[in-house]
C-alpha positions as CSV (number, residue, x, y, z in Angstrom):
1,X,4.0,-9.2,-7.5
2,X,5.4,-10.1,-4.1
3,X,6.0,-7.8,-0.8
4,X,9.4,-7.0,-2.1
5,X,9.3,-6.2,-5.4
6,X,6.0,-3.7,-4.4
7,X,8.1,-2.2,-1.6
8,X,10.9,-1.8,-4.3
9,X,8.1,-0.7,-6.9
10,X,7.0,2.4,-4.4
11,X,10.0,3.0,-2.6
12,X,9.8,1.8,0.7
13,X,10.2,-0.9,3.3
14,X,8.6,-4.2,3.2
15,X,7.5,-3.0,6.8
16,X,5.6,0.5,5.3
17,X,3.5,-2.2,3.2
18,X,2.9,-4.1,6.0
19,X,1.9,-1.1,8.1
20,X,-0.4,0.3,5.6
21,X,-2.2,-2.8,5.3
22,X,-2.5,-2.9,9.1
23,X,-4.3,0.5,9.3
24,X,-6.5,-0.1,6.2
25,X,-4.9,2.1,3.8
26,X,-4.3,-0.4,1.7
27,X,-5.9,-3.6,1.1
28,X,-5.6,-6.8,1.9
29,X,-3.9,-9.0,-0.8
30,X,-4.5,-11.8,-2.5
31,X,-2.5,-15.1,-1.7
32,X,-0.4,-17.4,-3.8
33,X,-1.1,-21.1,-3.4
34,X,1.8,-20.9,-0.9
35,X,0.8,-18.3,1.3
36,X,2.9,-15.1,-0.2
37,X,1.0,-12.2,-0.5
38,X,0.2,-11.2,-4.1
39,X,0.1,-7.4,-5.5
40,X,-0.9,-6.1,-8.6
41,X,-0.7,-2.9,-10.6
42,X,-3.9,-1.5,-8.4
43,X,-2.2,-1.9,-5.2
44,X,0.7,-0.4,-6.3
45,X,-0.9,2.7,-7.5
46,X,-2.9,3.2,-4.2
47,X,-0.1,2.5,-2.5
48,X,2.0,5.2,-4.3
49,X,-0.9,7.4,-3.7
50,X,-0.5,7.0,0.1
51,X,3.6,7.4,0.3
52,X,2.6,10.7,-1.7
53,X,0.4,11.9,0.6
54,X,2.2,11.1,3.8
55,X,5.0,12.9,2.2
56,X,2.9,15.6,1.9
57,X,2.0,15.9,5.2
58,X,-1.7,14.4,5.6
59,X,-2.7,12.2,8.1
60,X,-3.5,8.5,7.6
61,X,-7.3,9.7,8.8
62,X,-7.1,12.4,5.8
63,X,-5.7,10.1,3.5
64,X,-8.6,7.3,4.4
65,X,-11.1,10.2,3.3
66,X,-9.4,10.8,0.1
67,X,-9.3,7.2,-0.8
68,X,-12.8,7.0,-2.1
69,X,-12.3,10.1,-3.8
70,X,-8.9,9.0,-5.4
């Protein structure tokens, strides 16, 4: 799936993806032939997993130790 239809997957902003990928709480994607990023089902459930947490109130160091975990 595309930026867009992850960000509208989750929940949030095309821009929150972005960001997350940015800080390494979420990994980088695959690419399509023309350069869009590509998501699957994994990256949207480890992104969900982050949203939660944030809403929850931990840090994105916290949430970078619970990754592994998770």
């Amino acid at each position: 799936m595309r930026i867009s239809e992850l960000a509208d997957h989750v929940g949030v902003p095309t821009s929150t993806v972005r960001y997350y990928e940015r800080v390494g709480l979420l990994g980088a994607p695959g690419r399509t032939g023309s350069g869009y990023r590509d998501y699957d089902e994994d990256d949207a459930a480890r992104l969900l997993f982050v949203v939660r947490a944030r809403h929850m109130g931990l840090s994105g160091e916290q949430i970078a130790d619970l990754l592994p975990v998770w």
